[in-house]
C-alpha positions as CSV (number, residue, x, y, z in Angstrom):
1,X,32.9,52.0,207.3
2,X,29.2,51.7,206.0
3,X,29.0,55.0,204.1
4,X,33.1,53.8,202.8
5,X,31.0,50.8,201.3
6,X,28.1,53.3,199.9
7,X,30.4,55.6,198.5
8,X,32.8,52.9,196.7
9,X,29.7,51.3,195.2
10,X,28.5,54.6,193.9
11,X,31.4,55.3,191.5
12,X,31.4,51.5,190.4
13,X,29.9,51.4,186.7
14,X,28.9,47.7,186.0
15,X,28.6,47.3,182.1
16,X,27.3,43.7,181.4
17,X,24.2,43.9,179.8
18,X,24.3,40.5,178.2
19,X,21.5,38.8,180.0
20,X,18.3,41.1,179.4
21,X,16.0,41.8,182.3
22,X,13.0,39.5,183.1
23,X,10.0,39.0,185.5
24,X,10.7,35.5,185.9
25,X,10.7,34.4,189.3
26,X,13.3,32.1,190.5
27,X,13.8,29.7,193.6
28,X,17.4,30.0,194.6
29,X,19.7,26.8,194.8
30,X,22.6,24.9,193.5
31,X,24.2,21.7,192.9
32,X,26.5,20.5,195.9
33,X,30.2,18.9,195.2
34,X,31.1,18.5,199.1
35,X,34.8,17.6,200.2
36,X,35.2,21.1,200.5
37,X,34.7,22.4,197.0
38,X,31.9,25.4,196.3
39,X,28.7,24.1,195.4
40,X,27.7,24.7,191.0
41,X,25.5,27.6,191.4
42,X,24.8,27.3,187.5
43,X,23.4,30.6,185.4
44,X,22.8,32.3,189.5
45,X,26.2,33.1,189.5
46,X,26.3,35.8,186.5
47,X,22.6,36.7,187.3
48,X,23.4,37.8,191.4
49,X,26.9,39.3,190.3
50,X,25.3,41.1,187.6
51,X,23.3,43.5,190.4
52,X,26.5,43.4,192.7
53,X,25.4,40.8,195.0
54,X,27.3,38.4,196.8
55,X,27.1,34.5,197.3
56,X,30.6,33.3,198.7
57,X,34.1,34.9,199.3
58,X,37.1,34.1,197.7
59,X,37.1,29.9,197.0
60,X,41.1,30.3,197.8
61,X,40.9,31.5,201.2
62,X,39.8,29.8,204.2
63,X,37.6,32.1,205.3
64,X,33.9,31.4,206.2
65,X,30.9,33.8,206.9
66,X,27.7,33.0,209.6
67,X,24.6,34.4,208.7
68,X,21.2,33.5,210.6
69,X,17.6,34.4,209.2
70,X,15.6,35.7,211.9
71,X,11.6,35.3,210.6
72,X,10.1,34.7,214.6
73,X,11.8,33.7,218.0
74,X,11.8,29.8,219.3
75,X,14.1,30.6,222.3
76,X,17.2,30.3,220.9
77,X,19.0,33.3,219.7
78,X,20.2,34.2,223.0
79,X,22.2,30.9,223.3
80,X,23.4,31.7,219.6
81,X,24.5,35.0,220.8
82,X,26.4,33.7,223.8
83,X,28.5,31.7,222.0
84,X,29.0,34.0,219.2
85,X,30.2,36.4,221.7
86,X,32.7,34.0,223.9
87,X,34.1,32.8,220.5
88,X,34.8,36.4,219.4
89,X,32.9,35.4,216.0
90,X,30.6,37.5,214.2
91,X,27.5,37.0,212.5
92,X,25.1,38.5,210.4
93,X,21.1,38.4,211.4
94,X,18.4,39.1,208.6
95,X,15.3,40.0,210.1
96,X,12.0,40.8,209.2
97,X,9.3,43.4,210.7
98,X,7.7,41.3,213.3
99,X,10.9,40.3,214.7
100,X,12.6,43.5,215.5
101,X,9.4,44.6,217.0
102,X,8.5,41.2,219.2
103,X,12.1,40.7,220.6
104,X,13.9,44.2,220.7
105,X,16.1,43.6,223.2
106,X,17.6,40.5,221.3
107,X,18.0,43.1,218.1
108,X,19.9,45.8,220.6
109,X,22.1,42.9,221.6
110,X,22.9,41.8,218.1
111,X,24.1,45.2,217.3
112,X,25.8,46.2,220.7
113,X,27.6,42.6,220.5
114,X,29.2,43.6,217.0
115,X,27.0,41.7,214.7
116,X,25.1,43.6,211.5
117,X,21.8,43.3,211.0
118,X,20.2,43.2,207.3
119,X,16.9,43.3,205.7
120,X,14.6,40.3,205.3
121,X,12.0,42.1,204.1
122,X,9.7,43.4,206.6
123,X,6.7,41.4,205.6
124,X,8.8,38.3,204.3
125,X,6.9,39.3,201.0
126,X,7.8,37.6,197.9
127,X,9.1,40.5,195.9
128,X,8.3,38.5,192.1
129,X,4.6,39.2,193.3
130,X,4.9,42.6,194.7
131,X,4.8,46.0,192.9
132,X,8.0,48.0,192.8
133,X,5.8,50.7,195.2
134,X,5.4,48.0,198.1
135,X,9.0,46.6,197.6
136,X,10.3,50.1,198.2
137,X,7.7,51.0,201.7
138,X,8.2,47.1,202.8
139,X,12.1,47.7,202.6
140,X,11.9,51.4,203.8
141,X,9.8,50.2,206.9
142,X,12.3,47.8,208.2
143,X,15.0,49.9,207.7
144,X,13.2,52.1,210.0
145,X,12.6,49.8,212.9
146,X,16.0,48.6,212.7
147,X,17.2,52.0,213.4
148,X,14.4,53.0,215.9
149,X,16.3,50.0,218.2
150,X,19.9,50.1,217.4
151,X,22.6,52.0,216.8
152,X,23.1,50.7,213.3
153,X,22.9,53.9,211.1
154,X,22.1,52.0,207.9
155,X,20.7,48.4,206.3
156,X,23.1,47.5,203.3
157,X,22.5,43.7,202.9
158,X,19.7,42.2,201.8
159,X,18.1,38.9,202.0
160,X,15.3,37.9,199.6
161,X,12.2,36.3,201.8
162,X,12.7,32.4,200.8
163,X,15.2,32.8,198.7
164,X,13.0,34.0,195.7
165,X,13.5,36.5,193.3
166,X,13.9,37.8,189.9
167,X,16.0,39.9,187.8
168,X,14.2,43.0,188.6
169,X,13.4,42.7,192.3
170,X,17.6,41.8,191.7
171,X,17.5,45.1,190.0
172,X,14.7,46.9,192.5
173,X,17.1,46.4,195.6
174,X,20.7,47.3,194.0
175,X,19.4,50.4,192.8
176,X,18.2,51.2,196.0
177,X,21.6,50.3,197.7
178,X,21.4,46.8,198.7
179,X,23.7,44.4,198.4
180,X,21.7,41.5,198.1
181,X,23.3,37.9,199.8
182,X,22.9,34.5,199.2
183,X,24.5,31.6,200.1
184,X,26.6,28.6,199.4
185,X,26.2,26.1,203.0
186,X,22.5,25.2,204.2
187,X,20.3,22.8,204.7
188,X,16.7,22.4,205.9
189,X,16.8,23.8,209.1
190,X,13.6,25.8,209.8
191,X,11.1,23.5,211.4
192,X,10.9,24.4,214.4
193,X,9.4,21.2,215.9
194,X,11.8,18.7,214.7
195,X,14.3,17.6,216.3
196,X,17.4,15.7,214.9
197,X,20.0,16.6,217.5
198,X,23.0,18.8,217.0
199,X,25.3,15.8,215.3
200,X,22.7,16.2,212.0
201,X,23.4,20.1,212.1
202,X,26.9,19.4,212.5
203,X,27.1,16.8,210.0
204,X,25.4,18.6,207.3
205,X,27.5,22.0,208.2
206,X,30.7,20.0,207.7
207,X,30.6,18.2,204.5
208,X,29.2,21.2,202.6
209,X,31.7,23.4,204.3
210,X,34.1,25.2,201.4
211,X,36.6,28.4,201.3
212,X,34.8,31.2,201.1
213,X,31.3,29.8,202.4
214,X,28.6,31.8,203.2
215,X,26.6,29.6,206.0
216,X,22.9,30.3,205.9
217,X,21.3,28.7,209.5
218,X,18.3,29.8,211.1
219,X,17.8,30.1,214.9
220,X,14.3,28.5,215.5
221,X,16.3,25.5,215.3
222,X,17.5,23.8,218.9
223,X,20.0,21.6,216.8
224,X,21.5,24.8,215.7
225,X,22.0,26.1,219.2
226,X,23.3,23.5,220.0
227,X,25.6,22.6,217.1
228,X,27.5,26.1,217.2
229,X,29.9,25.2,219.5
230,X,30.8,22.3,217.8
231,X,30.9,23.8,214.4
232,X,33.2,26.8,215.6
233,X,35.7,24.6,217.3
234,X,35.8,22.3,214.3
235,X,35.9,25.0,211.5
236,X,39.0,26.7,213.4
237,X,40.3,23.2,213.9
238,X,40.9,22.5,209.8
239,X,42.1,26.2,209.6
240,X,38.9,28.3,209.1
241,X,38.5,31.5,210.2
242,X,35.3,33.3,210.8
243,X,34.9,36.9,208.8
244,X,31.8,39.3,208.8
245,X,30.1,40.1,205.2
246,X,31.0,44.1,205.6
247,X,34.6,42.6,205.7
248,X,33.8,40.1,202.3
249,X,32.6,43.6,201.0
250,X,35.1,45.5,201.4
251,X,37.7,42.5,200.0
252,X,35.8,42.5,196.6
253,X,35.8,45.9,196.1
254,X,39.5,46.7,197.1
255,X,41.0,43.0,196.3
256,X,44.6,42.4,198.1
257,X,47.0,41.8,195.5
């Protein structure tokens, strides 16, 4: 299915040239609307679909898409995998270096269990400072490991380190083969010594949940663990089903009519 993905995106020609290409560096975000309306991701929008990246499915459908980013391990992740796996829901993990080579079992799991694993840079650099040289080994590297312990054959999603980037590291990775993926549900989530309980992770899940999300949450967090369940049972409840980015892919390259 991957090299069906690689070989579609090949013959696509994208012709807009109507924003010109820059080195400035941007933190990515949006305004939120809530009551289950996509958030206003302003001049982002053209920008990420400009280099064939993705941000949300299809607003129309109720469809949703889990995605976890992976930068060290609190404990957590096999929780997040248990769940994941006895709610028949998949997932998408972006690691970097240092956590495919501290917890390699976890990273078999992920790929063994049906989830896809996709490149948060293997450094976490920020690829506005770096030069196109050390984008290409840092990406190249990970790659690597990934494959040294999975079965995965190839990385095609990418996830910029903090949410930074420009138009050319925009540029850098799609020309390399990436599809690079942001986000339209998160929150801040990454601390891994506070504790709000899982209601607030819940809570903040739920009233920026849209069609088409893509749900950014990171597993240091216990809340998170602990929320899953919750969030799973509730999303299906209001008529949500859960879909894996590869299947987003393939929907926005061969739309259903």
């Amino acid at each position: 299915m991957k090299r069906v993905f690689l070989g579609l995106l090949a013959i696509v020609v994208w012709f807009s040239m109507t924003i010109p290409v820059t080195s400035e560096a941007y933190g990515y975000g949006y305004k939120k609307k809530y009551n289950e309306q996509p958030p206003d991701l302003g001049f982002y929008a053209p920008l990420i679909e400009k280099y064939n990246g993705i941000y949300m499915g299809d607003p129309d459908q109720k469809k949703v898409y889990l995605t976890f980013d992976n930068g060290y391990e609190q404990g957590y992740t096999g929780t997040i995998l248990d769940i994941l796996k006895d709610k028949k829901v998949p997932a998408t993990f972006f690691l970097t270096g240092n956590y495919v080579t501290d917890n390699p079992d976890l990273v078999k799991r992920m790929v063994d269990e049906g989830h896809i694993i996709g490149n948060h840079s293997n450094k976490h650099l920020d690829f506005t400072k770096s030069s196109e040289k050390e984008i290409k080994e840092d990406l190249s590297n990970l790659d690597k490991k990934i494959k040294k312990y999975t079965e995965q054959d190839s990385v095609l999603f990418f996830r910029p380190a903090k949410g930074v980037f420009n138009e050319k590291s925009l540029a850098l990775t799609d020309e390399l083969g990436y599809i690079n993926v942001f986000w339209t549900v998160a929150f801040v989530d990454w601390h891994k010594d506070r504790k709000n309980g899982w209601k607030k992770s819940f809570d903040e899940v739920m009233k920026q949940i849209h069609p088409g999300a893509i749900i950014l949450l990171h597993t240091v967090s216990q809340d998170n663990a602990d929320a899953l369940n919750h969030m799973i049972d509730e999303l299906r409840k209001r008529g949500y089903e859960f879909g894996s980015l590869e299947e987003l892919l393939w929907e926005k390259l061969v739309p259903i009519s």
